[in-house]
C-alpha positions in Angstrom: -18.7 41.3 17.0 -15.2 41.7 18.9 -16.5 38.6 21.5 -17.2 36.2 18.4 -13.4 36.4 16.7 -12.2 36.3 19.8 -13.7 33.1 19.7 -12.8 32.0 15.9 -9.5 33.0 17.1 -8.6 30.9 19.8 -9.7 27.9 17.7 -7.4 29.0 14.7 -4.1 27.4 15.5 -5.9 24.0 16.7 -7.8 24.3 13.2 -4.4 24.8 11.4 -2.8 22.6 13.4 -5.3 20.2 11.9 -4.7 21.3 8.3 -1.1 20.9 9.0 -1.4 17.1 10.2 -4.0 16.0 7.1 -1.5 17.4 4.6 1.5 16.0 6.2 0.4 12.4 7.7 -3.1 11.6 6.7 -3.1 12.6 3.0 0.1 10.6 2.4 -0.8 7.7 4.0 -4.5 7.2 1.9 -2.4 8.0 -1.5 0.1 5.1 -0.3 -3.1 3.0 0.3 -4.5 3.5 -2.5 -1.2 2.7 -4.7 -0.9 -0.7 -2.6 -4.3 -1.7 -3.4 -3.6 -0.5 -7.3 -0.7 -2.9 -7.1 -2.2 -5.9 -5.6 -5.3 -5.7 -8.1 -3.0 -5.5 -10.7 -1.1 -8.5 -10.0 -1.0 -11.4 -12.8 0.2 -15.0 -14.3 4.3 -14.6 -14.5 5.0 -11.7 -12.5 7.8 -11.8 -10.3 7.2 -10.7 -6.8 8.6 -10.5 -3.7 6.6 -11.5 -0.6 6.3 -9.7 2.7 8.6 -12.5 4.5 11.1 -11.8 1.9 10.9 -14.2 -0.8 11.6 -13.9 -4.3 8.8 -15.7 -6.7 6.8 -16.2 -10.0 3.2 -16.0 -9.7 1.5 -19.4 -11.7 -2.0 -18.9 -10.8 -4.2 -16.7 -9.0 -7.7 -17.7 -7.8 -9.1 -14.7 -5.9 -7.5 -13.6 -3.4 -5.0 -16.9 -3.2 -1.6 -17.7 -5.6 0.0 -19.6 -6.1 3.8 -19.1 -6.4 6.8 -21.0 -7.5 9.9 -20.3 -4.9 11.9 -22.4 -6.9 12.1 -25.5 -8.9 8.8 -28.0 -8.3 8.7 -25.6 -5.2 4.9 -23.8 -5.0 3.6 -22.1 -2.2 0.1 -20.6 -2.0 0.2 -16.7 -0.2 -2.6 -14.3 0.0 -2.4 -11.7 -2.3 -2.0 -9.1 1.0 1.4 -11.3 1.3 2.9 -9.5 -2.1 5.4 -6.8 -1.2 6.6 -6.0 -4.4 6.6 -6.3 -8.2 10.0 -6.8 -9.8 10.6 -5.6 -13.2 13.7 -6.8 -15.8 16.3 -4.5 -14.0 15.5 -5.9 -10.6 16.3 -9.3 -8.9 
């Protein structure tokens, strides 16, 4: 019985170094994945974003995963919806 947690615990602090790393990298990361992809699903006709390159915009159509955006005046440029950094809302711009 004494040989098998001798066993168990030599592998305990590379188990709860394990534990350790999910809760502090891994877990994080999916739950900021997950609220990207919540974002980008959610985007629709006359929100204002701003892109990944920087760019402040108003999204006039969306076919899929394309929109099209208007930069500035008679000014549209079509971005993938990946490109979207950011929804504004009224207090921002």
């Amino acid at each position: 019985m004494p040989e098998n947690l001798g066993a168990i615990g030599s592998f305990l602090p590379l188990i709860l170094l394990f534990v350790i790393f999910y809760f502090m990298l891994i877990r994080p990361q999916q739950k900021q994945q997950r609220k990207r992809q919540d974002l980008l699903k959610s985007l629709k006709k006359g929100d204002r974003v701003v892109t990944i390159g920087g760019m402040y915009g108003v999204i006039k159509e969306i076919n899929e995963n394309v929109l099209t955006v208007r930069i500035a005046d008679n000014v549209n440029v079509k971005l993938l919806r990946g490109g979207v950094d950011r929804v504004l809302d009224d207090a921002e711009e």
